[in-house]
C-alpha positions as CSV (number, residue, x, y, z in Angstrom):
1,X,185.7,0.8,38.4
2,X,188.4,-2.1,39.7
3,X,187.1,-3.5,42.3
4,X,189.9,-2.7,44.5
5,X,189.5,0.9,43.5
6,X,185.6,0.6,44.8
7,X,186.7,-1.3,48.3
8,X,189.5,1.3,49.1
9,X,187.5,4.4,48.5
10,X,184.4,2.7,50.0
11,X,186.8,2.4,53.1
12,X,188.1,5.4,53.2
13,X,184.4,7.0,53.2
14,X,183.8,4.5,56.4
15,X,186.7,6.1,58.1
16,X,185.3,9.3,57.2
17,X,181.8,8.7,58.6
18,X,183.5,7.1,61.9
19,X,185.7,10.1,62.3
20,X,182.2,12.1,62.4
21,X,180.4,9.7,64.5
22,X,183.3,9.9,67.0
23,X,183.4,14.0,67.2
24,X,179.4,13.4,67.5
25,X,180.2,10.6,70.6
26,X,177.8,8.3,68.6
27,X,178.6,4.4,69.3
28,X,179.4,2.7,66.1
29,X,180.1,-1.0,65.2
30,X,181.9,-2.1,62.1
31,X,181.7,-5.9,61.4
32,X,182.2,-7.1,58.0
33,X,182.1,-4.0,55.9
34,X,178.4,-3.1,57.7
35,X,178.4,0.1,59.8
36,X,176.0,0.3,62.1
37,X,175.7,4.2,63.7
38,X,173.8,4.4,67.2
39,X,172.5,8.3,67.2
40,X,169.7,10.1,69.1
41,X,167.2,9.9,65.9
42,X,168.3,5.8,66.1
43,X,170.4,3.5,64.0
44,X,171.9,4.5,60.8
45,X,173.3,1.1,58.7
46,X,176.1,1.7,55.6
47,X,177.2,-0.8,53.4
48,X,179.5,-1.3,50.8
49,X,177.5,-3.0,48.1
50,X,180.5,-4.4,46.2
51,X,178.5,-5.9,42.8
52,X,176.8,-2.7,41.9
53,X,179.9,-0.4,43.2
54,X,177.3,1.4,45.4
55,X,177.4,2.4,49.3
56,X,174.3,1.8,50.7
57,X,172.5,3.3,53.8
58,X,169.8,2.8,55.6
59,X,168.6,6.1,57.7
60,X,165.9,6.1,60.8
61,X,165.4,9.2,59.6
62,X,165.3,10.0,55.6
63,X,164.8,5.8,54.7
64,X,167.3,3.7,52.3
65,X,169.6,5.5,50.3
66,X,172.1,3.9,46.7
67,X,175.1,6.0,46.3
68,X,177.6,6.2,43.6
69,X,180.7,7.2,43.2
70,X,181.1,10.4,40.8
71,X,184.6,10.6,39.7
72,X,184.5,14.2,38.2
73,X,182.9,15.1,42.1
74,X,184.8,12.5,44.5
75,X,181.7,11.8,46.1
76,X,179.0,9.4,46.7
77,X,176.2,10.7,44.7
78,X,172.7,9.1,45.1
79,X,170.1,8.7,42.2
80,X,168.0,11.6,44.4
81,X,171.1,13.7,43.6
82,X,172.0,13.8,47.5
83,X,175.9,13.8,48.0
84,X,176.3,11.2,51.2
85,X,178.1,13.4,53.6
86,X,176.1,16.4,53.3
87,X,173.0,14.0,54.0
88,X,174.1,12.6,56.7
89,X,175.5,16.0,58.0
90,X,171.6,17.4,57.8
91,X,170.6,14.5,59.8
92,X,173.1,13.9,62.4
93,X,172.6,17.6,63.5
């Protein structure tokens, strides 16, 4: 993948999980393409990690997490087999 193509999907998945964190009222910081999600369970940190074309996150609740993108599923798949949102979907409920 371009790398251009891995930063504008990568952002596009941030905006997606800030979307959620808003309709969840969790506070959320964004600096330098690090999320950092403030939640009841405690703080969630995502990451693009750009030289492996992976998102990365680190969860109070489930540990750290490597996802890549699957083209044929348009979503972040991680070597576990977890998709990203429905992860975080099980653990921000």
């Amino acid at each position: 993948m371009e790398a251009l193509t891995f930063n504008k999907i990568a952002n596009e998945t941030f905006n997606q999980i800030i979307e959620i964190s808003d309709r969840k009222e969790f506070d959320y910081d964004l600096i330098n393409d690090v999320l950092c999600i403030y939640t009841t369970h405690g703080e969630y940190v995502v990451n693009k990690h750009a030289p492996t074309e992976q998102v990365w996150l680190s969860s109070p609740m489930s540990g750290g997490h490597h996802f890549i993108w699957d083209q044929n599923l348009k979503s972040w798949i991680s070597a576990k087999g977890q998709e990203l949102f429905d992860l975080l979907d099980k653990e921000f409920n």
